[in-house]
Backbone as JSON, one array per atom type, in Angstrom:
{
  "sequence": "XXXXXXXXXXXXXXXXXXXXXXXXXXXXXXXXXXXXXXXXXXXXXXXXXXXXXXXXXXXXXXXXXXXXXXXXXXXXXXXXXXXXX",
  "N": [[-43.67, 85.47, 153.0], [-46.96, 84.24, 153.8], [-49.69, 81.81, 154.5], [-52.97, 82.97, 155.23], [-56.04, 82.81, 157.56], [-58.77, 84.53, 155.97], [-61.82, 86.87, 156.11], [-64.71, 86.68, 153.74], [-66.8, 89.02, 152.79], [-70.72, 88.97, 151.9], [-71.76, 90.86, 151.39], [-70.12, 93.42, 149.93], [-68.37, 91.88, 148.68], [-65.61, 92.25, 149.94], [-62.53, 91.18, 151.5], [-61.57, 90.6, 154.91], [-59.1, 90.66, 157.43], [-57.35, 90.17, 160.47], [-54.8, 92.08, 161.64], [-53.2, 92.13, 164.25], [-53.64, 91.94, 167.71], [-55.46, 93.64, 168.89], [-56.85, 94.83, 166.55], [-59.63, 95.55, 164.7], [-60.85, 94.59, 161.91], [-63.03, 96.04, 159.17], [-65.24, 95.1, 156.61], [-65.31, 97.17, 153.51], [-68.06, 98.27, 153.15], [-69.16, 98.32, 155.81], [-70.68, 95.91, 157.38], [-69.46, 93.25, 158.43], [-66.66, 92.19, 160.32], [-63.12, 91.48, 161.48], [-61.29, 90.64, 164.31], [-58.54, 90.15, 166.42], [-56.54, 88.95, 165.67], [-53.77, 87.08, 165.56], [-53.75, 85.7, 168.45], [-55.88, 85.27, 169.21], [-59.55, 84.55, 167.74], [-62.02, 86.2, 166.43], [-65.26, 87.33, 165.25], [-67.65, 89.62, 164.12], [-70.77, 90.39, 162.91], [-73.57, 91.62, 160.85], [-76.33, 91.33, 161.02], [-79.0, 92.38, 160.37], [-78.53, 93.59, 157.81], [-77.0, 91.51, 156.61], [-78.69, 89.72, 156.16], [-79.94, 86.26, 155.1], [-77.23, 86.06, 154.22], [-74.27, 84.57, 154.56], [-71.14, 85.57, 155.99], [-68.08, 84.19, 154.79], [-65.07, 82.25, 155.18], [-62.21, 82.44, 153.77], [-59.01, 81.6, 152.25], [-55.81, 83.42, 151.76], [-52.93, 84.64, 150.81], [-50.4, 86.22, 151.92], [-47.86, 88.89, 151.67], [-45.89, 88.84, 153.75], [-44.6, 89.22, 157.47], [-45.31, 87.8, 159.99], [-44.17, 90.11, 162.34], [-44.14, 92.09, 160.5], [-46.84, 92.47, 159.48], [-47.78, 93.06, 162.2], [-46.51, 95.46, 162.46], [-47.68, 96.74, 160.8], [-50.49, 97.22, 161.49], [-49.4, 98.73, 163.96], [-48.19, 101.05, 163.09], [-50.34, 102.17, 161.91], [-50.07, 102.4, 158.83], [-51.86, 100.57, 157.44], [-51.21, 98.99, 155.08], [-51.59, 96.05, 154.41], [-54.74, 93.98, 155.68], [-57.09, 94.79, 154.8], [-58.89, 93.17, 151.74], [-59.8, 94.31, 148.77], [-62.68, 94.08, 146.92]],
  "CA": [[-45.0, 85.22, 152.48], [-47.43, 83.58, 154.21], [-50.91, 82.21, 154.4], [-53.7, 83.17, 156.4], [-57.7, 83.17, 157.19], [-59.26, 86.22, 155.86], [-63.14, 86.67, 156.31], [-65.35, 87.33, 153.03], [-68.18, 89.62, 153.28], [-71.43, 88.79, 150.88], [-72.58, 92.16, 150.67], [-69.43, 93.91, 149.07], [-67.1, 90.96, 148.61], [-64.07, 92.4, 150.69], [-61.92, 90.31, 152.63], [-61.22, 91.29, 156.23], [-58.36, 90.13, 158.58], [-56.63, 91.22, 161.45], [-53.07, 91.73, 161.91], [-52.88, 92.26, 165.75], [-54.32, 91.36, 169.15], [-56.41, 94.67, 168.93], [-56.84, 95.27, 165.11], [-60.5, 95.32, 164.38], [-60.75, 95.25, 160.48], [-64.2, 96.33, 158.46], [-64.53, 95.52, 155.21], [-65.56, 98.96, 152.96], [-69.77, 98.26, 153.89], [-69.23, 98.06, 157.75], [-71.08, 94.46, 157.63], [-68.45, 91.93, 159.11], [-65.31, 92.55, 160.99], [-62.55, 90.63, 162.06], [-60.49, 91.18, 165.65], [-57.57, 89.21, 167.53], [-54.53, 89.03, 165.08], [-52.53, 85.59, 165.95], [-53.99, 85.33, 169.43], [-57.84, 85.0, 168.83], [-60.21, 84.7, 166.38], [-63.37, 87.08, 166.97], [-65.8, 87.97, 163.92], [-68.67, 90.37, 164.12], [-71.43, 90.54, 161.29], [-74.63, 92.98, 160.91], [-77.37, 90.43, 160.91], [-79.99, 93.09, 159.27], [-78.02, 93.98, 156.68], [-76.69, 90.55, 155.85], [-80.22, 88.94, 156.02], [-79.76, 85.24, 155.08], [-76.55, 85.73, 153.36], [-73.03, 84.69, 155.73], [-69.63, 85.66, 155.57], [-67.4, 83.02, 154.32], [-64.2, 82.21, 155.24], [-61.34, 82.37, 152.8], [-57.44, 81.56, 152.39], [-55.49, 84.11, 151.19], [-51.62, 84.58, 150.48], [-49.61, 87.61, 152.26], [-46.58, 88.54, 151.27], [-45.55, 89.96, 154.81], [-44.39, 88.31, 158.01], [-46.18, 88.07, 161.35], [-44.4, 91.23, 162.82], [-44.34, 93.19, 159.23], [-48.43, 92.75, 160.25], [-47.83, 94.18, 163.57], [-45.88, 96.53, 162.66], [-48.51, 97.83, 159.89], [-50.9, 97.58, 162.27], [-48.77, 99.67, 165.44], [-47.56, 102.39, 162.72], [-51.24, 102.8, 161.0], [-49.59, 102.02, 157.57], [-52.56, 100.17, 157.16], [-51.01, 98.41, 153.78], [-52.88, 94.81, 154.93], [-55.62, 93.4, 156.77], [-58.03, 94.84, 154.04], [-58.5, 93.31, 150.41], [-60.98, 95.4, 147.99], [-63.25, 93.08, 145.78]],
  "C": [[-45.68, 84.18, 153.36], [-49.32, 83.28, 154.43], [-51.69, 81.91, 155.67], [-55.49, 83.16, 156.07], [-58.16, 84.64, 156.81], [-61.05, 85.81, 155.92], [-63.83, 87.28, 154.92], [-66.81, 87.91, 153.2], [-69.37, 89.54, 151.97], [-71.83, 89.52, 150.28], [-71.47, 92.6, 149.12], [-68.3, 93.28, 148.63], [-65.69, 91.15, 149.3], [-63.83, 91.18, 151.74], [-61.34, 90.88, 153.63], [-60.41, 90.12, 157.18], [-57.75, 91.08, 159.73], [-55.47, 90.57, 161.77], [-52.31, 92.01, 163.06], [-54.11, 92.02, 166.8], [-55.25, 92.24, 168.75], [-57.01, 95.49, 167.87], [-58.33, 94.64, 165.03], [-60.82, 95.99, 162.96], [-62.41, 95.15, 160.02], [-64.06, 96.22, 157.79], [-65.28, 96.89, 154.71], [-67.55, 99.12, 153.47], [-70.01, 98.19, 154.92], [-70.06, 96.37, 157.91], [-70.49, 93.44, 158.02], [-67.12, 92.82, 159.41], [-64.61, 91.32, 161.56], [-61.6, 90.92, 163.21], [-59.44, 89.86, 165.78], [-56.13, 88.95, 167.07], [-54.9, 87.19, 165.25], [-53.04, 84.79, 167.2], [-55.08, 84.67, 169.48], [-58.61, 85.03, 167.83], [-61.95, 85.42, 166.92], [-63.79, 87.46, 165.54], [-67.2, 88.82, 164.34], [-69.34, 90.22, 162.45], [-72.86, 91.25, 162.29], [-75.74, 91.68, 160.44], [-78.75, 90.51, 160.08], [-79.65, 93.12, 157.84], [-77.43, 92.59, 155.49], [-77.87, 89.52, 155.41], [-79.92, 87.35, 156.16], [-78.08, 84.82, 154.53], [-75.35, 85.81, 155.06], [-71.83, 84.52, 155.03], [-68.64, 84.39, 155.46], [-65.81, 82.7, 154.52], [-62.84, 81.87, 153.94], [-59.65, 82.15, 153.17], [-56.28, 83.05, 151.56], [-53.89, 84.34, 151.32], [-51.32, 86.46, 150.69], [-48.42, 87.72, 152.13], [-45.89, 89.58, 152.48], [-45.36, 88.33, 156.11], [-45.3, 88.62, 159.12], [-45.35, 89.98, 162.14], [-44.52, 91.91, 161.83], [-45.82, 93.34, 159.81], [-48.11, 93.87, 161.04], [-47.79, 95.48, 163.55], [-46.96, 97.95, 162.0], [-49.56, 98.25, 160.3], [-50.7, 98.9, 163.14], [-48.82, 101.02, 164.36], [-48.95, 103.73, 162.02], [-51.08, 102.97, 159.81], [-50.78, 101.64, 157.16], [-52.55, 99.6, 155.5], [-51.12, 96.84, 153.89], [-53.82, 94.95, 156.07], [-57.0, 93.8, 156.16], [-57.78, 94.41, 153.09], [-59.5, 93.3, 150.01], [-61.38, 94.28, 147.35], [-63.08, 94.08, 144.95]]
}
């Protein structure tokens, strides 16, 4: 278990992380994304769509290890790096 930054989005409340170098996560409204895993921290946001409102950074508790990520990442498991409001 371990914790990590996740990004909240204002529109549809999802939280978006990424669980590898090359993992660019959306939350479910395409309006913010997060890239880089472990290595980098990269965020994208939709500037129209979000108007005045900005994505917020959050803490959040995974119950997975740094390669479990990877791995869910590499395999397309895709069972983190999104969480649904």
């Amino acid at each position: 278990m371990m914790t990590i930054k996740a990004l909240r989005c204002p529109l549809c409340g999802d939280a978006v992380y990424s669980r590898a170098r090359h993992d660019m996560r959306y939350c479910s409204c395409k309006s913010i994304s997060a890239d880089g895993g472990f290595d980098y921290t990269k965020i994208s946001y939709d500037t129209e769509k979000l108007g005045d409102k900005q994505p917020t950074w959050i803490d959040v508790t995974v119950d997975a290890t740094k390669k479990e990520l990877y791995h869910d990442w590499n395999t397309g498991a895709d069972k983190f790096g999104l969480i649904k409001a």
